[in-house]
PAKERO-620298 format. One record per residue (C-alpha): x, y, z; residue in one letter. Coordinates in steps of 0.001 Angstrom, whole numbers, padded with zeros to 6 digits, always signed. Layout:
BEGIN
XYZa
...
***
This chain:
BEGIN
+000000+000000+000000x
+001119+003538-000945x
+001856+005723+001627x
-000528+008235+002121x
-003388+006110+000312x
-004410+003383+003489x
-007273+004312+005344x
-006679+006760+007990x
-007216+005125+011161x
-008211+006498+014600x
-008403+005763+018183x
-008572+008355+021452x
-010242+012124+021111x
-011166+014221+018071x
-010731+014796+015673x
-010919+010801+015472x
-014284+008593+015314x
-015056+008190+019186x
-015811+009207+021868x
-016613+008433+025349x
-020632+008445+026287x
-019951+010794+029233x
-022850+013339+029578x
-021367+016267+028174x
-020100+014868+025002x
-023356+012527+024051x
-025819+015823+024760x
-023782+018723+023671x
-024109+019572+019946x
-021226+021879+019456x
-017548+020632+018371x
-015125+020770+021106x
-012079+023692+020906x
-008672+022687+020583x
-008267+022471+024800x
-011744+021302+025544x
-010306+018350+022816x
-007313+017598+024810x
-009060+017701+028353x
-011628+015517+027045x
-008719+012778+024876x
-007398+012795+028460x
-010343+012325+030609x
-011800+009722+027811x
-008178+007387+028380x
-008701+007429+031859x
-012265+006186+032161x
-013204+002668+031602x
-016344+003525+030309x
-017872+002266+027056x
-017095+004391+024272x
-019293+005091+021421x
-017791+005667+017598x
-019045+008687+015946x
-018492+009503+012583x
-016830+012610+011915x
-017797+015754+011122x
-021776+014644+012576x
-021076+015674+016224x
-024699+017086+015997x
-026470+013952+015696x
-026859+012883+019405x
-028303+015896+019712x
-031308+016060+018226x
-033678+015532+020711x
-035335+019162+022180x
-033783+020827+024870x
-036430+019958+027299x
-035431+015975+027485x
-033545+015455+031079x
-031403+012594+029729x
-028117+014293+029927x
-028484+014519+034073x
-028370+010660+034085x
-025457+008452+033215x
-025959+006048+029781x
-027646+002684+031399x
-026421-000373+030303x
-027475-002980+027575x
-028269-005700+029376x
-029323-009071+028413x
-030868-011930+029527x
-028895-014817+031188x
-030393-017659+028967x
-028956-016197+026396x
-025495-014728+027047x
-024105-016019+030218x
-020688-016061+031052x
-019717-015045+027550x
-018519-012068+027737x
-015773-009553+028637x
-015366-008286+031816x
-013399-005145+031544x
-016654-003416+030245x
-019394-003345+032439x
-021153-000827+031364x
-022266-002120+028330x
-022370-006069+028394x
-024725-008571+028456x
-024472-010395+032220x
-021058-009454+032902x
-020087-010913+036465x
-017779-012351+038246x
-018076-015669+035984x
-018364-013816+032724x
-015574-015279+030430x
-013096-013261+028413x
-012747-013973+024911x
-009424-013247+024588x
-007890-015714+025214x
-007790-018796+022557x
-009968-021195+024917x
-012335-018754+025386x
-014498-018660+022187x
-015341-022092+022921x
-016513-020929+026436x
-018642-018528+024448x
-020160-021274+022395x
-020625-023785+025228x
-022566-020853+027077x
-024281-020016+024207x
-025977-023903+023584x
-028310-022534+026568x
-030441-020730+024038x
-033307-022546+022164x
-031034-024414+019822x
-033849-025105+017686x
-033793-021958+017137x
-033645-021316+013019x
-030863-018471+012640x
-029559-017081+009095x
-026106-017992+007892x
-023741-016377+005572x
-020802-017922+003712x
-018258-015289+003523x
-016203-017073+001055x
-018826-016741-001803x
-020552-013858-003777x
-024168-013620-004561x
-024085-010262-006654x
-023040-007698-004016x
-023327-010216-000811x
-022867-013659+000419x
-025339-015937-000041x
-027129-017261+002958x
-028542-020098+004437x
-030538-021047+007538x
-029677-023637+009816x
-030812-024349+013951x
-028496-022606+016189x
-027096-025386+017942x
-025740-026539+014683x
-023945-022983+014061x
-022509-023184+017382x
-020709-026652+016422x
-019963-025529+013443x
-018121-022318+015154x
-016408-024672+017803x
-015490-027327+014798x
-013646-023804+012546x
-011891-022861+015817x
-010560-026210+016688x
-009684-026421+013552x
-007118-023160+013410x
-009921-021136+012053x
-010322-023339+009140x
-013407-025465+007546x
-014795-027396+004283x
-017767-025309+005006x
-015771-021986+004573x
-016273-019095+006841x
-019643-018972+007939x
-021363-016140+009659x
-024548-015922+011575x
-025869-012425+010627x
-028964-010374+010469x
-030684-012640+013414x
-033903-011349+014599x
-033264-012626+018241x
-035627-009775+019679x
-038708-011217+017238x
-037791-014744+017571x
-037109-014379+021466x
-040750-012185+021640x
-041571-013626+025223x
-038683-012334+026795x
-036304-009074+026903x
-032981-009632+025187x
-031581-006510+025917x
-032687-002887+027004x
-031385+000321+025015x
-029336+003190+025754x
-031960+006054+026514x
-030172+008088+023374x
-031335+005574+021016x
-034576+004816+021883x
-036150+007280+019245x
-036460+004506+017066x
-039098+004747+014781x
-038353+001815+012818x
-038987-000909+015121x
-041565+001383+017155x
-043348+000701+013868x
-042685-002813+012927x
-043666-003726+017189x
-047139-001985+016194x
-047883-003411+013003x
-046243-007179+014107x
-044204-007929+011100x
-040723-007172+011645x
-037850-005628+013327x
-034767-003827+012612x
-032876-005297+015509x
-030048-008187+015028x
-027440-010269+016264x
-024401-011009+014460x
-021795-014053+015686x
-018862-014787+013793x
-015130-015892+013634x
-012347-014399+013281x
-012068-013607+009220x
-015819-013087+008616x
-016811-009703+007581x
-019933-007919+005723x
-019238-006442+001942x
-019450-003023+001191x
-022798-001606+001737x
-025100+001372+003080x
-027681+000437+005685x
-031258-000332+004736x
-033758+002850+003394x
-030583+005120+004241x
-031056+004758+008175x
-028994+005141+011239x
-027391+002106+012723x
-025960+000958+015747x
-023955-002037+016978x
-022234-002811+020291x
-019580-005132+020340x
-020716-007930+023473x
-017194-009508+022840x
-014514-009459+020389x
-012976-006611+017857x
-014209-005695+014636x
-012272-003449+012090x
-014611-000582+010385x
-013963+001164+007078x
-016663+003805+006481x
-017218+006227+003813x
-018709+009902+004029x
-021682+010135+001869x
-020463+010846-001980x
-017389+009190-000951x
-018538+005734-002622x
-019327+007946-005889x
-015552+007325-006674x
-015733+003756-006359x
-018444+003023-009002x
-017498+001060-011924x
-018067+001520-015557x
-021635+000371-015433x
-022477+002384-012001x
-022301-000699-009769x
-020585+000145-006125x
-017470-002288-005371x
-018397-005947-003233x
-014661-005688-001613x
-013066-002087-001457x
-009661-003923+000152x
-008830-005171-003546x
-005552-003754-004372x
-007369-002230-007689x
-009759+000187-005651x
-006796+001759-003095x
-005784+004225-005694x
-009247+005379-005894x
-010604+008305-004439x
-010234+009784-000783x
-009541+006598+001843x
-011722+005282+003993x
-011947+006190+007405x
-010937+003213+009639x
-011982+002125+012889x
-010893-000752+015607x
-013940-001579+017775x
-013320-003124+020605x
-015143-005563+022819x
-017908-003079+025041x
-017856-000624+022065x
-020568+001398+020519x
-020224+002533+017038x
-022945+004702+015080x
-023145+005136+012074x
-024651+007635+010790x
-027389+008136+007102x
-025722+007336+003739x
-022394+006329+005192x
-020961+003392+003178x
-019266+000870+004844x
-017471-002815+005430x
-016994-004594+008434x
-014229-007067+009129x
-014480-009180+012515x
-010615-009590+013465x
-011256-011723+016484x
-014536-014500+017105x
-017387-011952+017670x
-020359-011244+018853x
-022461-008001+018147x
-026062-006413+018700x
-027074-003981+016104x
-029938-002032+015178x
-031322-000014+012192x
-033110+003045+013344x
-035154+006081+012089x
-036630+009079+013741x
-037584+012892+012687x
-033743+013546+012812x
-032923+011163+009574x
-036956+010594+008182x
-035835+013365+005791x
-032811+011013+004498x
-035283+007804+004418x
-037831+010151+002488x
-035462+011212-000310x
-034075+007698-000446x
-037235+005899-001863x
-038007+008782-004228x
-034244+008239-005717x
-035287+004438-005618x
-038289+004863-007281x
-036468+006713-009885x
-034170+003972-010871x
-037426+001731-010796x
-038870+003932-013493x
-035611+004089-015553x
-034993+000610-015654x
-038367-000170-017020x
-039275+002762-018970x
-039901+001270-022398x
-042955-000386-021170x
-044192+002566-019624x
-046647+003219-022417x
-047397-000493-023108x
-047838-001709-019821x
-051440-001195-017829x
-050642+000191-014366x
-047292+000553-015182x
-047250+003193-011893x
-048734+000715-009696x
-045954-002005-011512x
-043137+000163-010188x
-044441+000442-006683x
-044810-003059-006651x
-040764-002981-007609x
-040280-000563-005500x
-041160-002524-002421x
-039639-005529-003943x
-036006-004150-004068x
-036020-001675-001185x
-038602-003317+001242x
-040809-000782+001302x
-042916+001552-001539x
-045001+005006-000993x
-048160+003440-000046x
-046337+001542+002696x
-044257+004819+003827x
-047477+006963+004376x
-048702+003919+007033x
-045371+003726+008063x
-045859+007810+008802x
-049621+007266+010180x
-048665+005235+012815x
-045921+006817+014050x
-047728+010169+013840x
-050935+009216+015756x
-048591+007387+018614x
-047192+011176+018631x
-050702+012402+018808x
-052156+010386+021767x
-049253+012389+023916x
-051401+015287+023735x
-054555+013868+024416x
-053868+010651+027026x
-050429+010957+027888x
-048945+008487+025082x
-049004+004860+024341x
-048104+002293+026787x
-044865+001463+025322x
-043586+004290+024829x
-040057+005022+024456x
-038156+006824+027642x
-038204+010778+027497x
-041272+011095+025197x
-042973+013839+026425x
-045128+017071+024740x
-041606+018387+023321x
-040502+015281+021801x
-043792+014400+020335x
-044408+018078+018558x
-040535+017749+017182x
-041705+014083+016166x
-045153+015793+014517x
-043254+018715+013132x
-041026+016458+010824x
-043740+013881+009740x
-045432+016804+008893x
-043054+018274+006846x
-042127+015011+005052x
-045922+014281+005103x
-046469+017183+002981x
-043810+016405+000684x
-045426+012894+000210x
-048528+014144-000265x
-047927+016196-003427x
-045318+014289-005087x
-046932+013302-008119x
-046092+009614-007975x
-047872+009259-004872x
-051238+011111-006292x
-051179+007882-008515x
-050946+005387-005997x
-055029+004138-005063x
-055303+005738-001734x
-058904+004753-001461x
-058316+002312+001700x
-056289+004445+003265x
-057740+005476+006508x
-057483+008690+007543x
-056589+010042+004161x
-053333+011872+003781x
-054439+014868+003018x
-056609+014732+006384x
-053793+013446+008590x
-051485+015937+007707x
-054442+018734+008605x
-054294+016855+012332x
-050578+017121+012656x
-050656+020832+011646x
-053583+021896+013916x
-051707+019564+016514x
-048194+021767+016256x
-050679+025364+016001x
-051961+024207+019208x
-048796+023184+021355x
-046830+026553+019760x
-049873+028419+020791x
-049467+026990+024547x
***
C-alpha cells in the first residue's frame, strides 16, 4: 500500500471517530475547541467507560432531541441481556455495556475462550432457526445465505476454531438474526436512553411484522461487503465480545468507487480500488464498544477476532428526511430501468411500486402507514399521555418535534406526483386529512 493512500485510522479524542458516552459529550451539539479536545482525549483514556464511535464531522447527531429531554443529568444505562442467552460469555473489563457481565463472565481473549462462548451459548433454544452467511462466496453484491438451527452454528463455530480457524464449510457467519422477534416472550436486551427514538422498530412492534434489531456471531475472518444500511437509516452495533475493524465512507465518498456500469465495489480492500478516491476512514472496535453510524455512510466490516455483536437499524424525525429522499431516488431507478414499457404496460405506476417494495422493502403506499402510525402514537401524547410502550423521554416536546417532521415530510409525500397515482382509497385517515391533524396539533402546542 502507498503511503498516504491506506485508510486513515483512529483511536482516542477528536478529531478521530469516538468518543466516550460521558454526559457532556453525548448531549452537547457543538464541536469541542482545541483544549476542551485535549481535556476531554485525556479524561476519555482514563475512564473505563464504554465508548461510542461517531463519525466525523456529525457531532450534531446525538443531539437532536429538544432541549427539554432530562437525559443528559443521568449516566448512559447499560445494555443488558438476559442470562439464557449470554451467560458467562462475555468480557469483563466493560461493564457498562455487556450482556451479564459478572464475576463468571468469560473473556474472549484468550484462545480457549471462544469455545466458552459457544458452550454458554448452547443454553439458548437451539432449535432456534438463525440465518447464515458464507463469507467465502458472492451472490451479486453479498454472500449468499442459508438457515440452519443454532445449535448446529454453534458446532460448526467450535469445529472452525478447533480447527485453526479453518473449515470445508468456509467461513460462515450468523448475521442479520432477529433474536428480539424470535425471542418475543422475553427481553434480550434494554437500550441506551439516546437511542430509543427509534421509529423503525416502534413501527414494525405496532404493526407485528418485523424488526430492525439483530445479532451477528462470527469468527475471526468473517466480515460484511461493502454496503449502506437499509432505506438510508442510522445504525448501531455494540460489540458484546470481540474486535471488529470498520472502514466507512462519508456520503459521496462511494461515488468514486463506481465502476463503468455504475455498480458500487463488493470488496473495497482489492488492491485495484486503493488508488481510488479519498480513503476510507478506519476504525478498531473493541469488545464493550458502541459505534454509530450515521445516514448514507458506506461501509465494510471485518471481525478480526470471534465476535459477537447487537445492532440495530433506526429512524426518527432527525434522519426521516434522508429515508424520504431515499425511496423517491429508488423509485427513480425503478422507473428508468423499465421505462420502455411505460406506455405499453397497464398500471405501469402501480408495476413500479410493486418494484419498488420488492427491491427496497418498502414503496409510498407503505411509507405513508409507516408515517400514520408513528404520527398518531405522537398524537395520543397530547390527548392521554402516550401509548403504553412508549419510548423513555417522550414527552409534549418530543412528540411536537416528532409531529413537526412527519409533517413536513408528510407534505412532501402528499404532493409528489407519484404518490397522487398510488389508489389511496383504503387508506384510513386520508393523507391529506392526517397531515391537517398534525398541523392543527403543532398550532396548538406553539400556541401553549
Amino acid at each position: 500500500m502507498a503511503p498516504g493512500t491506506g485508510p486513515s485510522t483512529h483511536r482516542g479524542g477528536p478529531p478521530g471517530l469516538w468518543c466516550s458516552l460521558s454526559p457532556p459529550v453525548v448531549t452537547t451539539g457543538k464541536r469541542p475547541g482545541a483544549c476542551q479536545q485535549d481535556q476531554w482525549a485525556q479524561q476519555s483514556r482514563q475512564r473505563q467507560r464504554p465508548r461510542v464511535l461517531l463519525a466525523q464531522g456529525h457531532w450534531q447527531v446525538p443531539s437532536c432531541r429538544p432541549p427539554a429531554n432530562k437525559c443528559a443529568d443521568r449516566d448512559l444505562p447499560a445494555v443488558s441481556a438476559h442470562p439464557r442467552c449470554w451467560a458467562q460469555a462475555l468480557p469483563t473489563r466493560s461493564p457498562r455495556i455487556g450482556l451479564c457481565c459478572g464475576p463468571g463472565a468469560t473473556a474472549l481473549s484468550s484462545p480457549s475462550a471462544p469455545e466458552d462462548a459457544c458452550a454458554s451459548l448452547a443454553s439458548a433454544p437451539g432449535d432456534m432457526v438463525v440465518p447464515v452467511a458464507n463469507c467465502g462466496l458472492r451472490e451479486y453484491n453479498a454472500n449468499p445465505k442459508e438457515h440452519m438451527p443454532l445449535r448446529d452454528y454453534i458446532s460448526y463455530w467450535r469445529e472452525h476454531i478447533q480447527g485453526g480457524y479453518a473449515s470445508p464449510r468456509g467461513c460462515l457467519y450468523l448475521k442479520d438474526w432477529h433474536l428480539c422477534r424470535d425471542a418475543s416472550s422475553e427481553e434480550v436486551f434494554s437500550l441506551p436512553v439516546y437511542f430509543s427514538s427509534d421509529w423503525l422498530n416502534e413501527y414494525w412492534d405496532a404493526v407485528g411484522r418485523d424488526d430492525y434489531r439483530f445479532v451477528y456471531m462470527g469468527p475471526a475472518g468473517s466480515w460484511s461487503p461493502f454496503h449502506a444500511d437499509i432505506f438510508r437509516s442510522y445504525s448501531w452495533s455494540v460489540n458484546i465480545c470481540g474486535r471488529k475493524k470498520w472502514l466507512l465512507f462519508p456520503p459521496g465518498q462511494e461515488e468514486a468507487l463506481r465502476d463503468r456500469h455504475g455498480g458500487l465495489p463488493y470488496d473495497v480492500t482489492v488492491p485495484a480500488l486503493r488508488e481510488r478516491g479519498a480513503p476510507p476512514l478506519e476504525v478498531t472496535q473493541e469488545a464493550g464498544e458502541m459505534v454509530f453510524v450515521p445516514s448514507g455512510w458506506h461501509h465494510q466490516v471485518h471481525n478480526l477476532e470471534d465476535t459477537i455483536s447487537v445492532n440495530h437499524n433506526w429512524v426518527n424525525g432527525c434522519n426521516l428526511a434522508s429515508m424520504w429522499h431515499f425511496l423517491q431516488q429508488e423509485l427513480q431507478a425503478v422507473q428508468r430501468e423499465v421505462a420502455e414499457w411505460r406506455d405499453a404496460m397497464p398500471d405501469w405506476h402501480h408495476h413500479c411500486q410493486v418494484i419498488l417494495r420488492a427491491c427496497s422493502g418498502i414503496n409510498f403506499e407503505e411509507f405513508y402507514q409507516f408515517l400514520k402510525v408513528i404520527a398518531e402514537r405522537r398524537l395520543c401524547v397530547f390527548t392521554d399521555g402516550g401509548p403504553e410502550d412508549a419510548s423513555p423521554g417522550l414527552g409534549p416536546q418530543q412528540a411536537a418535534f416528532d409531529i413537526g417532521r412527519i409533517a413536513e415530510v408528510l407534505a412532501s409525500l402528499v404532493a409528489h406526483p407519484d404518490f397522487q397515482k398510488v389508489d389511496t382509497g383504503a387508506l384510513s385517515p386520508q393523507p391529506g386529512e392526517l397531515l391537517q391533524r398534525l398541523e392543527e396539533s403543532m398550532a396548538t402546542f406553539a400556541a401553549l
